[in-house]
C-alpha positions in Angstrom: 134.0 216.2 6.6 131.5 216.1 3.9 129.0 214.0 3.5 130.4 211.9 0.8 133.1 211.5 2.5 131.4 210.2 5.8 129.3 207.8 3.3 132.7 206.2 1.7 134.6 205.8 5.3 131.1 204.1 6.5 131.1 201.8 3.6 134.3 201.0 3.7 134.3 200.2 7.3 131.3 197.9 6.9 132.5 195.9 3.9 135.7 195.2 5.8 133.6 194.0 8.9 132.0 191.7 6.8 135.2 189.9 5.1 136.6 190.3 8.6 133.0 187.9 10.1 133.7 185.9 7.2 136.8 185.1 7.5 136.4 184.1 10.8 134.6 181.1 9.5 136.7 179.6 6.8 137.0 176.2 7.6 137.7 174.7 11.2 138.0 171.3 12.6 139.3 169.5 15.2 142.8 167.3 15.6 142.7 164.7 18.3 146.1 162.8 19.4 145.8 159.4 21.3 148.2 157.0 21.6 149.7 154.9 24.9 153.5 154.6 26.9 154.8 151.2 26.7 156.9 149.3 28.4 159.2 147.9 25.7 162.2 148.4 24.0 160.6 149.1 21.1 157.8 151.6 19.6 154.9 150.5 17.0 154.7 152.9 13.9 151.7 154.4 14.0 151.1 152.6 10.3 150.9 149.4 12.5 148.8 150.0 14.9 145.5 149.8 13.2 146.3 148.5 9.3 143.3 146.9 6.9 144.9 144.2 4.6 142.6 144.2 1.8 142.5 140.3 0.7 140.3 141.2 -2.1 137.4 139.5 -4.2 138.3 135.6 -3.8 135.8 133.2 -5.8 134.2 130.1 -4.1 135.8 127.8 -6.6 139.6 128.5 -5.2 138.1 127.8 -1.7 136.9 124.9 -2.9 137.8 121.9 -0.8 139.9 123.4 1.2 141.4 125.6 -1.0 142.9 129.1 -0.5 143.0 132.7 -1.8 147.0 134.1 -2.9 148.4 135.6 0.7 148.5 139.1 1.0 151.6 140.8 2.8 151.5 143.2 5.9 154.0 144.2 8.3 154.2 145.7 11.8 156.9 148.3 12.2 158.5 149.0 15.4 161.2 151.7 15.5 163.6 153.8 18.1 164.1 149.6 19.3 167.0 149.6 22.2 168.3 146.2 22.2 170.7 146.6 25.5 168.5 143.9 27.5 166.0 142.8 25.1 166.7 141.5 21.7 164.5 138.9 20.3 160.3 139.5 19.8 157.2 137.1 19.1 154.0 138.1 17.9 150.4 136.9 18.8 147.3 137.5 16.5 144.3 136.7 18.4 140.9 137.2 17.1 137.1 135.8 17.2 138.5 131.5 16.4 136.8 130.1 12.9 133.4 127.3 14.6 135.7 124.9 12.3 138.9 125.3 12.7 140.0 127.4 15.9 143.3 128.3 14.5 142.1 130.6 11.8 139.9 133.6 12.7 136.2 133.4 12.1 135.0 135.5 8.9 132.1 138.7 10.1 129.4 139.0 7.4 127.3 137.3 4.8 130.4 135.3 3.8 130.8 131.7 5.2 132.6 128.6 5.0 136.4 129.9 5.2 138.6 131.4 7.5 141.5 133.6 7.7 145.2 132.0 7.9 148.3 133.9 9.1 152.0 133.5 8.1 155.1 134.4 9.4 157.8 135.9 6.6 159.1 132.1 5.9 155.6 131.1 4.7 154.7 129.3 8.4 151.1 129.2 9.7 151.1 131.3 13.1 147.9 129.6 15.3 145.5 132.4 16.4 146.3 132.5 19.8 150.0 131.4 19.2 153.1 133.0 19.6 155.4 133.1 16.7 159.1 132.1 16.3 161.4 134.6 18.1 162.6 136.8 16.0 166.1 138.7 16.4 165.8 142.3 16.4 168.0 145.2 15.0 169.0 148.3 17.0 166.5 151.1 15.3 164.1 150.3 12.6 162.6 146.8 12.4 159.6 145.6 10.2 158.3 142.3 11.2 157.0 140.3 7.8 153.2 138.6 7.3 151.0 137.2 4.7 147.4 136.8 5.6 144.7 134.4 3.1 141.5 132.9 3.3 141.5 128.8 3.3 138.1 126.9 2.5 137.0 125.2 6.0 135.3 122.2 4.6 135.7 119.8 1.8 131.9 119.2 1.2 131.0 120.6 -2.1 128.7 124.1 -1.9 130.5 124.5 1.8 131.8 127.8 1.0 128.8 130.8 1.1 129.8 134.0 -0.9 129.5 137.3 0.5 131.6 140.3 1.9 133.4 139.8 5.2 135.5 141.4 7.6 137.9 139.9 10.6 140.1 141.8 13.1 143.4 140.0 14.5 145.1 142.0 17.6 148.5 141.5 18.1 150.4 141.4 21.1 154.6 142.0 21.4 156.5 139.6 23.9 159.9 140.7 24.0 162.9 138.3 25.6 
C-alpha cells in the first residue's frame, strides 16, 4: 500500500474517532421517579400532588379592612377510583395557622397582615385543619374543585404590610 494511501486510511480513522469521542458526550442527564403506594381507592394525578396556585399581585387597598383578593381555582385529581367499598372523600388542608386568625394559613415573606382562605367548589370556607363536606365520588376520573384568596386579618387602617409571600397547604384524603 502506498504511502498516500496509508496517510488517507490513518486520517480517516482518526477523524472518525474523534466524532465517535464526541458523540459520546452529546448531552446526558439524569431521570429520577419517586412516588408512594396507597391505601385508597383512589390515585392522585401526578398534577396534584405538588401544584403552585399563583394568586397574583393583590394591592393593600382590597385587603383593606378585612377585605379579600378574587379566588383563584385549583383542583386535585384522583383517577383509576374503585368505588366497590368506598364512595364518598373529604379533604383537609393543613398548613403553618395565620397569629390572627387560625383558620387561614399564615403568609411566609415580607408580606403581612393577611392570610390565605380556602373554598370548597360551592364557595364554602374549609378551616385549615378541617375536613370538608363528603363528597360523592365517580367510578374513574374525579376532580375535586377549590378556590384559594387572601382576606385582610385586621380592620385597623395600615394593618396590611406589602410584600411577596408564599404559603404551602398539604392535603390529606379520608375516604368513607
Amino acid at each position: 500500500m502506498s504511502n498516500f494511501k496509508k496517510n488517507v486510511l490513518v486520517a480517516a480513522v482518526l477523524s472518525l474517532s474523534a466524532f465517535a469521542a464526541n458523540a459520546a458526550d452529546q448531552g446526558k442527564g439524569k431521570v429520577t421517579f419517586t412516588g408512594s403506594i396507597i391505601e385508597a381507592p383512589c390515585s392522585i394525578t401526578s398534577e396534584a400532588a405538588d401544584q403552585v396556585v399563583e394568586l397574583g399581585q393583590i394591592s393593600t387597598a382590597s385587603l383593606a379592612n378585612m377585605g379579600s383578593s378574587e379566588p383563584r381555582s385549583f383542583s386535585v385529581g384522583l383517577e383509576k377510583c374503585n368505588v366497590a367499598t368506598m364512595k364518598n372523600v373529604s379533604i383537609t388542608f393543613d398548613g403553618t395557622p395565620d397569629g390572627v386568625d387560625a383558620e387561614m394559613l399564615k403568609l411566609i415573606g415580607l408580606a403581612d397582615g393577611a392570610g390565605i382562605v380556602i373554598t370548597d367548589e360551592a364557595g364554602a370556607t374549609i378551616k385549615r385543619g378541617t375536613a370538608s363536606v363528603s363528597k360523592t365520588l365517580d367510578q374513574g376520573s374525579n376532580s375535586l374543585k377549590f378556590s384559594a384568596y387572601l382576606k385582610g386579618t385586621s380592620a385597623e387602617e395600615g394593618s396590611v404590610v406589602p410584600g411577596e409571600f408564599s404559603s404551602v397547604a398539604n392535603f390529606t384524603l379520608a375516604y368513607n
